[in-house]
N, C-alpha and C positions, 0 to 999 in steps of 0.2 A: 785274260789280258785286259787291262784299264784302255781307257782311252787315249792315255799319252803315248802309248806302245805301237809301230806299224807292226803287222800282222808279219813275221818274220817268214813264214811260208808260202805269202805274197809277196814277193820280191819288185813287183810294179806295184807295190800302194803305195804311189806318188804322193796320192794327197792325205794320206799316212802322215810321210814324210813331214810333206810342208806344214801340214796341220801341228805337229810335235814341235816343227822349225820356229812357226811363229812366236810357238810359247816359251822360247827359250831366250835366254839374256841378250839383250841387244848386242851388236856387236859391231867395230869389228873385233873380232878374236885374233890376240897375239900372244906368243910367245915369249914367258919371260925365263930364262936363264938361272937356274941360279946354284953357287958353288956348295957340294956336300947337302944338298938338300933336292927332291925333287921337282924336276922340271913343270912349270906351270902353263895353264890357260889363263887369260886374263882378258879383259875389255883393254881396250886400247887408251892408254894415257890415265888409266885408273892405280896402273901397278898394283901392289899386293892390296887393295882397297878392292881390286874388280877382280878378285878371282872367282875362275869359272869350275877350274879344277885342277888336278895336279897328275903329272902321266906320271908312272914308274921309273924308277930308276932300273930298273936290272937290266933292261937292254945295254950293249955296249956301247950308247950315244947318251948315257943318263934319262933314256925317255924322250929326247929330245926332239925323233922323226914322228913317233906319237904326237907330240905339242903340234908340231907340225902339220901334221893330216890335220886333228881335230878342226885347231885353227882352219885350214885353207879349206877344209869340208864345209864348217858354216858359212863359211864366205863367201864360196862357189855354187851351193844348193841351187839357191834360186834361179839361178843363171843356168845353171845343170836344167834343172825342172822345165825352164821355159823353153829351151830348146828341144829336149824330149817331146815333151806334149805338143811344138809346133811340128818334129818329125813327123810322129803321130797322128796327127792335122791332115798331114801332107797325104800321109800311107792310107787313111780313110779313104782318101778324098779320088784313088786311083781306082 
């Protein structure tokens, strides 16, 4: 497993995660729509210039709750992470 990769059998390598998170495209990540063709990741206000990547179509939503997670997953990590590790904090600390 390279270094970009969290350890899928640690399910707490947080800083896996975040480590991976940083090296990834700025963002934010949205969702671009598009007709007979699959549903995209993209930077925000970049359109077909920022994409990030493209979800399947074979779901019955054209990929589209795909787009959806990936997007709101990069967006919400950090915020994710830092409330974890402040539980964490907490649960040490008893």
């Amino acid at each position: 497993m390279d270094s970009l990769t969290p350890d899928p059998l640690a399910p707490t390598d947080l800083d896996g995660l975040l480590a991976l998170h940083a090296r990834t495209t700025k963002g934010p990540w949205v969702v671009l729509h598009e007709v007979h063709q699959d549903t995209k990741i993209v930077q925000e206000g970049r359109g077909l210039f920022g994409i990030i990547a493209e979800a399947s179509t074979a779901p019955d939503d054209y990929g589209r709750a795909n787009a959806a997670f990936i997007a709101a997953s990069h967006r919400l990590l950090p915020a994710i992470a830092a409330e974890l590790a402040d539980a964490r904090r907490q649960l040490a600390g008893r």
